[in-house]
Structure formats: C-alpha cells, structure tokens
N, C-alpha and C positions, 0 to 999 in steps of 0.2 A: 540262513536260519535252519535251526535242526526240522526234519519231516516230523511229522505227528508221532511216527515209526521210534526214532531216535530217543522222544524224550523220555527219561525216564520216569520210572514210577512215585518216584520219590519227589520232591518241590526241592528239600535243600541239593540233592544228587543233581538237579537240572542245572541250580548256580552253580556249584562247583563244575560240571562237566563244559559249562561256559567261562566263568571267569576263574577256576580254582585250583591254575597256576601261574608261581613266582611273578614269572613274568608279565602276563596279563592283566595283575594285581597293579606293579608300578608303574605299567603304562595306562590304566585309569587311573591311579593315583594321581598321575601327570597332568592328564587330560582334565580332570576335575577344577585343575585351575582355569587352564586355558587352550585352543589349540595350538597344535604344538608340528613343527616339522622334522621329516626325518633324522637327518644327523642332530640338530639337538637332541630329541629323544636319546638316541644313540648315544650321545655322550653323557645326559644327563643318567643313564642306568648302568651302574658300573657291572662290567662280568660277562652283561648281554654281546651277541655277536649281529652282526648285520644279517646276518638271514635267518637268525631266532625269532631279531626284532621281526623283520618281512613278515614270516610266517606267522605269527601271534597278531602281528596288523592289519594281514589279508583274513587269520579268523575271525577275527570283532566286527570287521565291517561284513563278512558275509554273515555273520549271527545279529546284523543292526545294530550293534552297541555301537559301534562310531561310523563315522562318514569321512571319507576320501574326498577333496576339494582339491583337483587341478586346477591351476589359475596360467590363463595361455599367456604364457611371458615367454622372453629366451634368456636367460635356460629357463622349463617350467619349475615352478613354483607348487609344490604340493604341501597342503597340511591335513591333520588328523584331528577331529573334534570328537566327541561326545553326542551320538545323536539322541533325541528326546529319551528313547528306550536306556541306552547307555547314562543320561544323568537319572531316570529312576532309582540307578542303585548305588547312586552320594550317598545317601543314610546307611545304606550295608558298609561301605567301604569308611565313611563315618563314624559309622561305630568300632568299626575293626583299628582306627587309629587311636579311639580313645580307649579304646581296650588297653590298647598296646602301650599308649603313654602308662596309663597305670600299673603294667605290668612291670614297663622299664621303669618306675619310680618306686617299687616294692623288692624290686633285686637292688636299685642303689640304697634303699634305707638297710637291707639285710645284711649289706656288708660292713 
C-alpha cells in the first residue's frame, strides 16, 4: 500500500497512480469476473509480456487490490482474485466499460 507520504493530493491522481495503466486496467477487468491464474491471464491480454504481467500483479497485491492464493499442490497452483478493496472499484471500471460501449457505437453510427 502507498505510505501516507506517497499519496497524493488529489483523490482522482490517487486512482490513476494505482490502477491508471493499460495494463492494470485489463487485468481487473479480468478479475471482475472471476479469479483467474497466471498463464491464462497471460494469454487472455494480447501485447502483455510475462514480466509486465509479474510486475503489475506483484503491484495490486502490494496496494491490496487483489490477493495471491498458493494452493500446495505439485506443481503449485497459484491464482489472483480481487480483494474486497480491489472489487470496490467494479462501479469505476463499470462505468469506464459503459462509457466505452457508447463511445464505440457513436464512431460506428459516424461512419
């Protein structure tokens, strides 16, 4: 989680410096549904690289928006959820789809 130092002054500067990139975006997008484990993520986000994903998944759970679940198997079993903090902001990401739908159905009627 960011120190008190960190945060900034701003409430929207705070989202964005936490979830307010690409990447970040469609892996709570993901997560929204359901949890989800490493290589499918990986496969499901075309572009991403295996250590963008890493890094962007090691930030969300250090800032509490999702949780890391090792499950002791052989080979281990890891997945990535949404923790309680992390589904608070379904209605941001919510709304940013339904934006988006309408955005994309105003450029196809334009044309």
């Amino acid at each position: 989680m960011l120190t008190k130092e960190e945060l900034p002054d701003c409430p929207v500067a705070t989202t964005v410096q936490l979830i307010g990139n690409k990447w970040k975006l469609l892996i709570l997008r993901n997560l929204l549904a359901r949890p989800w484990r490493f290589n499918e993520m990986l496969r499901s986000i075309p572009g991403i690289s295996q250590k963008v994903l890493t890094d962007n998944l090691r930030a969300l759970e250090n800032d509490g928006i999702i949780t890391r679940t090792v499950f002791p198997e052989v080979p281990p079993r890891v997945e990535y959820a949404l923790s309680e903090l992390g589904d608070s902001m379904r209605p941001v990401i919510d709304a940013m789809q339904t934006w988006g739908i309408s955005y994309q159905q105003l450029v196809r009627e334009a044309k």
